[in-house]
C-alpha positions in Angstrom: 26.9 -36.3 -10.3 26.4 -39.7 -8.4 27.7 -42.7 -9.9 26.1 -45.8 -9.7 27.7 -49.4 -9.0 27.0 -49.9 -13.1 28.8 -46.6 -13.7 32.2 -47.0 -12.2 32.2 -50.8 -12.9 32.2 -49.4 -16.8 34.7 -47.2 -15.6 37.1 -49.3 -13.9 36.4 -52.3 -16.4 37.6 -50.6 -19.5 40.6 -48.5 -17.5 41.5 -52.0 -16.5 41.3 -53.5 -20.1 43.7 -50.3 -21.6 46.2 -51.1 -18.7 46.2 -54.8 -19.7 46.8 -54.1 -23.3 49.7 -51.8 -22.3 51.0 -55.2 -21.0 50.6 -57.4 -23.0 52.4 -55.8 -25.4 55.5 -54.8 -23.3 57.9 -57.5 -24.2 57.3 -56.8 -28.0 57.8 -53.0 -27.8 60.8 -53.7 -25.8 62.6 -55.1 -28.3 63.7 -52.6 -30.3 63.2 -48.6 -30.7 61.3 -49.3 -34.2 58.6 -51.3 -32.3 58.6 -49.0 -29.6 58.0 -46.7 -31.6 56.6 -47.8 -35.3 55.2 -51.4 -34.8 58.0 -52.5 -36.7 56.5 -50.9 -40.0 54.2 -53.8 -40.5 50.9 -51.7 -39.8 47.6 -52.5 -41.7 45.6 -49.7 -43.3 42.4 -49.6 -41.2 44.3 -49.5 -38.1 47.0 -47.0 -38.9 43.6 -44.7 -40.2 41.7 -45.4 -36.8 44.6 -44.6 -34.7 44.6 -41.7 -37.0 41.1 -40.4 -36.3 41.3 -41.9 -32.8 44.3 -39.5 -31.8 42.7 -36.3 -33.3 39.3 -37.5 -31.5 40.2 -36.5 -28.2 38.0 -35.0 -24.6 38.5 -31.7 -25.9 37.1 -32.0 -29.5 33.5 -32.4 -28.1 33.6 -29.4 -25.4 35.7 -27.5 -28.5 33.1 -28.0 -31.3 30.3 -26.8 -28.8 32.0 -23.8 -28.2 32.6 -22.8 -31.4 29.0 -23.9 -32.4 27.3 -21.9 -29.0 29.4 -19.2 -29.4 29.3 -18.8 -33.3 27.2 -21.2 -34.9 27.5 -24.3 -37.3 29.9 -22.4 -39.7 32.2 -21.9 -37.2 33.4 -24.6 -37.9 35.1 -24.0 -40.4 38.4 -23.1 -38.3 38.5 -27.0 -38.2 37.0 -28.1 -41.6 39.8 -26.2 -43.5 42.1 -28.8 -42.6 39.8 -30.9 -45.3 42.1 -29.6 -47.9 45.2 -29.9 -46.0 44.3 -33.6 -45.5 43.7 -34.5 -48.7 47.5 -32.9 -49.6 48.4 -35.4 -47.1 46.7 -38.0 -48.8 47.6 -37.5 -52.2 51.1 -35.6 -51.9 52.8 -36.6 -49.2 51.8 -40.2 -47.7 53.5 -41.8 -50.7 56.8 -39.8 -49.7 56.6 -39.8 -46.4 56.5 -44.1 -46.2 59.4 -43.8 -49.1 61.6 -41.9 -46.7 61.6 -44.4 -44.0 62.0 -42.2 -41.3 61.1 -42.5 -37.4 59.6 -39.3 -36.6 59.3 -36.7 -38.8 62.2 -34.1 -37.4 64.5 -36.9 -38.3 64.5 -36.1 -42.2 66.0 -33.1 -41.7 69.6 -34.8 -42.0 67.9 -36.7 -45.2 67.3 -33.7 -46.7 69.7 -30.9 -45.7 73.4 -31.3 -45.3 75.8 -29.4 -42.8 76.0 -28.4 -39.2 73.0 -26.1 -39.8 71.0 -29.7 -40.3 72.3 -31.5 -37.2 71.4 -28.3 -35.3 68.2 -28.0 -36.9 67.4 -31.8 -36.2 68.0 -31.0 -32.4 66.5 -28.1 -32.1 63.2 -29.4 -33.4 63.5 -32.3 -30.9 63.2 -30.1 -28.0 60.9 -27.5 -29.6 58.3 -29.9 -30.7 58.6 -32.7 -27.2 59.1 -30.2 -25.0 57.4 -26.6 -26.3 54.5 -27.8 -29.1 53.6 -30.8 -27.5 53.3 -29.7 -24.0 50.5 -27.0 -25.3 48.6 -29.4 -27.1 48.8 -32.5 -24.3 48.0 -29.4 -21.8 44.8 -28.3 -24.1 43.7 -32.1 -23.9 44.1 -32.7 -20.2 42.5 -29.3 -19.5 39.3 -30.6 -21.3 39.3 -34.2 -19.2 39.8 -31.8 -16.3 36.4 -29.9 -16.9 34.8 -33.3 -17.7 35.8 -34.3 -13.9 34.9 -31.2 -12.6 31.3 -30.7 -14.1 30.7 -34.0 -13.7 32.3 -35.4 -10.5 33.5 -32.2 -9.0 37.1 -33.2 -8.7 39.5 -30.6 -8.5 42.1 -29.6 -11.6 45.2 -31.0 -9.2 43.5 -34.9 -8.9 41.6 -34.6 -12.4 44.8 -33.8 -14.1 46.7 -36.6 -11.9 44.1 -39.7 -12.1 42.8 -38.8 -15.8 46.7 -39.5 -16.7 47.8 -42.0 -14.5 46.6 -45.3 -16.5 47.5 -43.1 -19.8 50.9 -42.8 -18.7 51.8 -46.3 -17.4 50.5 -48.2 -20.5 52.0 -45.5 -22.9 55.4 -46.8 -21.2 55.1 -50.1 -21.0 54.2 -50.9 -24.5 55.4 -48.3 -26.6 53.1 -47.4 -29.9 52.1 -51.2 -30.0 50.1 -50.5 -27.1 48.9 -46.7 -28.2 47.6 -47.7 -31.5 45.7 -51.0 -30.2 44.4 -49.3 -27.4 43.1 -46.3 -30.3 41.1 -49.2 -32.2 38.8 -50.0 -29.5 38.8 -46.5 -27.9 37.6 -44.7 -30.9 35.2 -47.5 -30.8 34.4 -46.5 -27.4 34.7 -42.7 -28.1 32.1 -42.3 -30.9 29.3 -44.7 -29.0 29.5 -41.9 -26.6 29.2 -39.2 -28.8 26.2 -40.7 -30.5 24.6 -41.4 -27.2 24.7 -38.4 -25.8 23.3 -36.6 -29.3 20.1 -38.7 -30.0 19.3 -38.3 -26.3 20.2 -34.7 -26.2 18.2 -34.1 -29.5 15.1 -35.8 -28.1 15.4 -33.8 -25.2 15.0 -30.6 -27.3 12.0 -31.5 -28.4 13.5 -33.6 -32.0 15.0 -31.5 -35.3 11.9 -29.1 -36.6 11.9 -27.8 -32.4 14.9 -27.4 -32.1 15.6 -25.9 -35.8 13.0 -23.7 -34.8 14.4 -22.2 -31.5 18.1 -21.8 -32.7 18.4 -18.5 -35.1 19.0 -19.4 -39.2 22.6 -17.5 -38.5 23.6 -20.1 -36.3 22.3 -22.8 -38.3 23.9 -21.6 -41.7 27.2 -23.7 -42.4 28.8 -20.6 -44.3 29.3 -17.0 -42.4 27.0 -14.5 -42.6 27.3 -11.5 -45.1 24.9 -8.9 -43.7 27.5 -6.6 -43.2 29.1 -6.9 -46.6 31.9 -9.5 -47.4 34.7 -7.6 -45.3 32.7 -8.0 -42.3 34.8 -10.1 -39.3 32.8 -13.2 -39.7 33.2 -13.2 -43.7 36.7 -12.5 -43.6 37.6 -14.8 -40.6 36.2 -17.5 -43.0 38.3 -16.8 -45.4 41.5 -16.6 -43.3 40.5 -20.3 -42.2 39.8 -21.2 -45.8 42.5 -19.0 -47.5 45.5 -19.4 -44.9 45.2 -21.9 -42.3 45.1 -25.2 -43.7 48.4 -24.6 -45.6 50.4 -22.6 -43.3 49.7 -24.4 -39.9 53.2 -26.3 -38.9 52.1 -29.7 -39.6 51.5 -29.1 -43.4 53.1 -31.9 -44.9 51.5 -34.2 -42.8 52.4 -33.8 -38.9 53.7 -35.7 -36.0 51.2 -38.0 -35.2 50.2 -39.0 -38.5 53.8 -39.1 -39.9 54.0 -41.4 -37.7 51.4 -43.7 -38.4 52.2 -43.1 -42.3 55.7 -44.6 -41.5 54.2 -47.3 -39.4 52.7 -48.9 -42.5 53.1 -52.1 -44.2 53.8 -49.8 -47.4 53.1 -46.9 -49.7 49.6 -48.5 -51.1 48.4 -49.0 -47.0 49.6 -45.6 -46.1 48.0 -44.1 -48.6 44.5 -45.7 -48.0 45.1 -45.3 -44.4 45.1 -41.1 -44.5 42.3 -41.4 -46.8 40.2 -43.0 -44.7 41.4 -41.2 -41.4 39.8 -37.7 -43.4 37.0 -39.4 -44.1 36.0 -40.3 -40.8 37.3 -37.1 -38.9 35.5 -35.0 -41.0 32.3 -36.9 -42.5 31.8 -38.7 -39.6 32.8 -37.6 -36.6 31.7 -34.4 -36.8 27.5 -34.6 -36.7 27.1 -35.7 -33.0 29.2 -33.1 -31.6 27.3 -30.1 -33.5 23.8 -31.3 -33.3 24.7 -32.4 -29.4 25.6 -28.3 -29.3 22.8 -27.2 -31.0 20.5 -29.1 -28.7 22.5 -27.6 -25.6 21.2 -24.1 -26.7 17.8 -24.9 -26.6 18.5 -27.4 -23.1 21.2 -24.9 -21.8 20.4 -20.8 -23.4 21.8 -18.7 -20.4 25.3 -20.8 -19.6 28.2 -18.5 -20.3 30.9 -21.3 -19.9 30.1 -23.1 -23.6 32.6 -25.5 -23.3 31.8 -26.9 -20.2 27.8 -27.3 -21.4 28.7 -31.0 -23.2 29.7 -33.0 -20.1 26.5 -30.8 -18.4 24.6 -33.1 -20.4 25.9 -35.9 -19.2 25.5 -35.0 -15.7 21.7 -34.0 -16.6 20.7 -36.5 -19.3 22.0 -40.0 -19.3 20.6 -42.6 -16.9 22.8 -44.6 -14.8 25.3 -47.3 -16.8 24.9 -44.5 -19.8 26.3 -42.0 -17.8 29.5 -44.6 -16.9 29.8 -45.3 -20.6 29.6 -42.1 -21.4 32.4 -41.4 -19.1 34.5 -43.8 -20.2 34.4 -42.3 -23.8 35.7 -39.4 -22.8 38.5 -41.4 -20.9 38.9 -43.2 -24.3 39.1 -39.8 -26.2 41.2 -38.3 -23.9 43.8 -41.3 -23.5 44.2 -41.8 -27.4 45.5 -38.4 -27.6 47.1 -38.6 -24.5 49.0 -41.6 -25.8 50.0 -40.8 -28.7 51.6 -37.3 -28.2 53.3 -38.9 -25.0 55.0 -41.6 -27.7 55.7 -39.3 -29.9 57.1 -36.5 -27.6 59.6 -39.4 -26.6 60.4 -40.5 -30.0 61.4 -36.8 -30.8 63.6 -36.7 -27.5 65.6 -39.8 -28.0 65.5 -40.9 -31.8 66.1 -37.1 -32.6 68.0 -35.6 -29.7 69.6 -37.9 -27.4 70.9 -40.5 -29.9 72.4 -38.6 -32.4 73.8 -35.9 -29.9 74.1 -37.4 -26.3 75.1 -40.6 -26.6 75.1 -42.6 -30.2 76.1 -45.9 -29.8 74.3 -47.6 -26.6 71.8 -50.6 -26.8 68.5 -51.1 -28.1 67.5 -51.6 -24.4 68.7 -48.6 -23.4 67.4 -46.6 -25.3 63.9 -47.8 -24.9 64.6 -47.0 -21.2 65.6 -43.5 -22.1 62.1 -43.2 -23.9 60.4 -44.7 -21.0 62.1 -42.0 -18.6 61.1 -39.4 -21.1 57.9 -40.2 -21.0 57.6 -39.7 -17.7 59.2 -36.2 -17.1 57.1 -34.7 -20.5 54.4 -36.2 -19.0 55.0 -34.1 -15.3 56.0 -30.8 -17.4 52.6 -31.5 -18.8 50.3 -31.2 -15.8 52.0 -28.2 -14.6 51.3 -26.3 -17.8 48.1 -27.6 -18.0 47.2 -26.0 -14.5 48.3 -22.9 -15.7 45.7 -22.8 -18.9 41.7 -22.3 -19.1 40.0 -22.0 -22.6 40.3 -24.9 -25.1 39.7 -22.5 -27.8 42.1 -20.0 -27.4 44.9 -22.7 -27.1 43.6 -23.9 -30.3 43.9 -20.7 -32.5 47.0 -19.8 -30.9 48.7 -23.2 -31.8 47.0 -22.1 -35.9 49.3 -18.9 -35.9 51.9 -19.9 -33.9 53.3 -22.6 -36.6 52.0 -20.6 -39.7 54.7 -18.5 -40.8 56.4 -22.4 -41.1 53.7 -24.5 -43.1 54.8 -23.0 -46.3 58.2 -23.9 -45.9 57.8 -27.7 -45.1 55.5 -27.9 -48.2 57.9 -26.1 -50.4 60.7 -28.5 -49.2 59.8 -31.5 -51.2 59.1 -29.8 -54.5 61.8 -27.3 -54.2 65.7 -28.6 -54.1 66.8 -24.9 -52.9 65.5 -25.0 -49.7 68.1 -25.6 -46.6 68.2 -25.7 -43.5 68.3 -21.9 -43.0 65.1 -22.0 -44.4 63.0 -23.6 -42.1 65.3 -22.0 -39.1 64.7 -18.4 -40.0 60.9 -19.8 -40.4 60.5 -20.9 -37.2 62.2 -17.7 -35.8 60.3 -15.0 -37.7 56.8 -17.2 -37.0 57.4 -17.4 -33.4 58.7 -13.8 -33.1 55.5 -12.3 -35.1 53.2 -14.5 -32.9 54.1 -12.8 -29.8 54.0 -9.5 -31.5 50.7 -10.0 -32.9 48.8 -11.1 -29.7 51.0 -9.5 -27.2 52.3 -6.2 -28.3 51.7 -3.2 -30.6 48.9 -2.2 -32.2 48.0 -5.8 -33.2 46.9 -7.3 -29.6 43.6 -6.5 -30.4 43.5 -7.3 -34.2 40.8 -9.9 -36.0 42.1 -13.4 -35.9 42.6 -13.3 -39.5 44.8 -10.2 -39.5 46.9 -12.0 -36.9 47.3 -14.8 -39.1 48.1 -13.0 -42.3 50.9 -10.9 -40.4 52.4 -14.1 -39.4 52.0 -15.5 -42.6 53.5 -13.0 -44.6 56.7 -11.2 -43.1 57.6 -15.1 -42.1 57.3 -16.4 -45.8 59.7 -13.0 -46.7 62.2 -13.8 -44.1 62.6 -17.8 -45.2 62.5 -17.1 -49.0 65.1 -14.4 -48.5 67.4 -16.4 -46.1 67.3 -19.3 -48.6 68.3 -17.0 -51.9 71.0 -16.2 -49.4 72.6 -18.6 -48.0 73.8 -22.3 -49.7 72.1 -24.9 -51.0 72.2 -28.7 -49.2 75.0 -30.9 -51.0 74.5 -32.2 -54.2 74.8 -35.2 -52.4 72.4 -35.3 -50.2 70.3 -34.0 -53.0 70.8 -36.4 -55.2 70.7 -39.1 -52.3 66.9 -37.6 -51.2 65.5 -37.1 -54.7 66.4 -41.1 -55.4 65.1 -42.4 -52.2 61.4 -39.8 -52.4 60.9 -39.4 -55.7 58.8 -36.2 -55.6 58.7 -34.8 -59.0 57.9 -31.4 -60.2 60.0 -28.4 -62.0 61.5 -27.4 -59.0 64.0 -30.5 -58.7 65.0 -30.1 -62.4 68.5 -29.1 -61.4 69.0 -32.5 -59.6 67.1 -34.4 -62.5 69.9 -33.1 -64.8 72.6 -34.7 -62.7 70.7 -38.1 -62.0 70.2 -38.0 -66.1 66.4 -38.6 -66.2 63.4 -37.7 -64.3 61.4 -39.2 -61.6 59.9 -42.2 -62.2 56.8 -41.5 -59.8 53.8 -39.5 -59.8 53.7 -36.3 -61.6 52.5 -33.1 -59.8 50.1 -32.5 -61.8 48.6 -35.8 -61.3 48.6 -35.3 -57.2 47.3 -31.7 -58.0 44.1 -32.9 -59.7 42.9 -36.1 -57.5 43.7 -33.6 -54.6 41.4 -31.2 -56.0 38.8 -33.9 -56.6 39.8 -35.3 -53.0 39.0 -32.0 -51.6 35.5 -31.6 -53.1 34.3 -35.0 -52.3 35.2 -34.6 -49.1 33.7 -31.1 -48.9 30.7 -32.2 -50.2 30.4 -35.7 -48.1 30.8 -33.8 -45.1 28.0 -30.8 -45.6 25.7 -33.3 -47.2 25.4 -35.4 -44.1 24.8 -32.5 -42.2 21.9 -30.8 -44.4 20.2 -34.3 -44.6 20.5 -34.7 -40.4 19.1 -31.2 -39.9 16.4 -31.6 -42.7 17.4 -29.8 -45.5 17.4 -32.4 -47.8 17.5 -30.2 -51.3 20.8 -28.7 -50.4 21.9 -32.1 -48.5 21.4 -33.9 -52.3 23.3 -30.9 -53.9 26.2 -31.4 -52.1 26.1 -35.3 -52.3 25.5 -34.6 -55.6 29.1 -32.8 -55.3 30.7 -35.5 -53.6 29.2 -38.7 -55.8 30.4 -36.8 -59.4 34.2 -35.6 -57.8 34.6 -39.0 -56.0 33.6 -41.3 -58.9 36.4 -39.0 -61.3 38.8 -39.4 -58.2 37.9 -43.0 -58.5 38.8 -43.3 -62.1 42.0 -41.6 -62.1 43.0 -44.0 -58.9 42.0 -47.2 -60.2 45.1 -46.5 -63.4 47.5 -47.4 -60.5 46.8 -51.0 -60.5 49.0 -50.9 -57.2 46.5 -48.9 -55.3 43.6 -51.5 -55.7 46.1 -55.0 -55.4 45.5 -57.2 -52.4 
């Protein structure tokens, strides 16, 4: 593709504007690790929730939906839309606890919450696991997308795509810290999802509008639930159901994750935390998701005999945009790709040096120095990066095995809020078992070539034995640090009744039940928000009212149970 003067002054204008940011705010984050990190706490709701959606909308998400659309069909999705439910258990479950705790990063309430050598070892452990191991594979599935974008589209070679896609990424991500990442995410999700829009209403028309292009794509592919012609154990049936029945609450990042941990902690307080990861679901699900899938449907009419399916969405580019589109089209892929870029690169460091080096290397150094440390760390996970990234090809496949490779642990982080037994043996002998059964299941025995789904219950289950036996068998945390947690979280819920007894009273938060129903109600809205959308875009406008039907009657009752917290709704 040849860029026009319009196109790379686009480009260069907004590359030039994320760099300036990084500066501007370079004195501020270097003043102390919580603003180099956090923003000092003092984070509104609405930007908190767009650096939310803005981190998980990144190059890849476009080129993945289209390959699970091409490949499979609309309900595909649903390896993706599970995490709906999961969301809203953020949102209703754990924000609240999560901005109570107070905590950098999330590895870092492992000494909250468990006691011993078993805790400091777990704490460091998870530092390296998570900067180095987890976060390499996904920062390595996101570059890899960028560095099809630059292929298809300028026909740069994986080497320079991976080295100039990152360069501007990495310099402001050190410079500024998460002040920089999160006001950077404002205006590229902005950026991002004018992009995305673009390309679909010019990609529809192209196919001819809806009623064409419903007509040349099969009914399977347009369905938003799996097929049953084969009978409700067939693979696409059941593979639904492992995304619906296991995924979303077994992936590692149950309680929350990483990256929006940390954006729950960088709030002003529990009322903006909450709203933010409410509206972060809301718009990664409701809205984000339409462009990309009708943008895919379109490419099967535009694009029916390409084998590569994730590489067809920057084709479009290349083929359909006009010059000074095609350069702001570009740069929303540069503005997808850097928010997620950014963000795991800040995080990845916060891990390393709030969770490793200062507790363990060296504990009582300057503010400044350790900001240089994270700075330094940035760098080097950042290197490590490229050269995995080199190293993988399919978007998808990194995606499902990420899925099983934290599930045997999702339950475990859940069940340690709610259940004062758990220690730190727990969520070691989790982690071991998980990643022990994911390399049998997909490398070895008679499981390599197993359903997904099988995979994943494997995983699931001999992990969830292993931890639930380990904890019957080994000590409890200190009734100290019991007692110390339970005051400082409140969480509630029969299984901290032992510690209740020896604080003489209850908590004085939410009840369980109470987070269980408006999650439930959460859920549905959300749910039924999401398909309705869909229906009325592709013209199915009975079913499209059914499910907003769904969405209006659960969100009004989640409305009404909210609006008792007078808290919630205060300005």
């Amino acid at each position: 593709m040849t860029l026009s003067f319009l196109d790379w002054t686009i480009i260069i204008a907004y590359m030039v504007a994320s760099l300036l940011i990084g500066v501007y705010f370079t004195k501020r984050a270097s003043s102390s690790v919580s603003e180099f990190f956090l923003s000092g706490r003092n984070l509104p709701w609405w930007l908190a929730g767009t650096s939310m959606v803005a981190t998980t909308f990144s190059s890849d998400t476009p080129l993945y939906v289209t390959g699970l659309v091409r490949g499979y069909g609309i309900y595909e999705n649903w390896q993706w839309w599970c995490f709906i439910m999961s969301g809203m258990m953020a949102v209703f479950f754990f924000a609240r606890l999560w901005r109570r705790l107070g905590v950098l990063t999330d590895v870092e309430l492992i000494e909250l919450r468990y006691s011993g050598r078993s805790a400091a070892i777990l704490r460091g452990f998870k530092a390296i696991y998570f900067s180095v191991a987890i976060h390499t594979i996904i920062k390595a599935q996101v570059v890899l997308a960028m560095a099809k974008i630059l292929d298809v589209s300028l026909g740069w070679g994986k080497w320079e795509s991976i080295f100039i896609s990152s360069a501007v990424t990495i310099a402001y991500s050190m410079l500024s810290g998460y002040w920089g990442v999160v006001t950077t995410d404002f205006f590229q999700f902005i950026i991002a999802m004018l992009g995305a829009i673009i390309l679909c209403f010019v990609s529809v028309d192209r196919a001819g509008g809806i009623s064409v292009l419903k007509a040349a794509v099969s009914q399977e592919m347009l369905s938003f639930f799996p097929p049953v012609d084969g009978g409700f154990m067939g693979i696409a049936f059941m593979t639904f159901l492992g995304y619906v029945g296991l995924s979303w609450w077994s992936k590692y990042s149950s309680d929350g994750g990483g990256v929006i941990v940390q954006r729950m902690a960088s709030c002003k307080d529990e009322r903006h935390s909450l709203i933010a990861t409410f509206y972060f679901n809301v718009a990664n699900y409701a809205l984000r998701t339409w462009p990309w899938v009708l943008a895919a449907l379109a490419s099967i009419v535009l694009y029916p005999a390409v084998k590569d399916h994730e590489a067809v969405y920057p084709q479009m580019m290349v083929d359909l945009l006009p010059s000074g589109l095609r350069g702001l089209m570009l740069a929303s892929f540069f503005a997808a790709f850097m928010s997620t870029l950014s963000t795991y690169l800040n995080l990845s460091s916060a891990y390393f040096v709030n969770d490793f080096y200062r507790p363990f290397v060296k504990k009582e150094a300057t503010e400044k120095h350790y900001i240089s440390v994270s700075r330094m760390a940035t760098l080097i996970l950042s290197i490590i990066t490229g050269i995995v990234t080199y190293h993988v090809t399919s978007i998808i496949g990194v995606f499902k095995f990420l899925i099983a490779f934290g599930s045997g642990t999702g339950l475990v982080y859940i069940t340690r809020w709610f259940w004062w037994r758990v220690n730190a043996w727990s969520e070691i002998s989790a982690m071991i078992s998980s990643t022990v059964m994911t390399i049998i299941a997909y490398k070895y025995l008679m499981f390599a070539d197993s359903q997904y789904y099988t995979k994943l219950a494997l995983v699931i289950s001999v992990s969830t034995v292993i931890w639930v036996t380990v904890t019957l068998l080994t000590k409890p945390s200190d009734k100290e640090r019991l007692i110390e947690f339970y005051k400082r979280t409140a969480p509630g819920g029969p299984g901290w009744r032992p510690v209740e007894r020896l604080i003489a009273g209850p908590s004085q938060g939410n009840t369980l039940s109470d987070a269980l129903i408006e999650w439930i109600y959460g859920s549905l809205f959300l749910i039924g928000l999401t398909l309705s959308i869909g229906k009325v875009l592709l013209g199915y406008y009975l079913s499209g009212f059914i499910w907003l039907a769904l969405a209006l009657v659960t969100g009004g009752l989640l409305y009404k149970r909210l609006s008792r917290e007078k808290w919630l709704f205060a300005t």
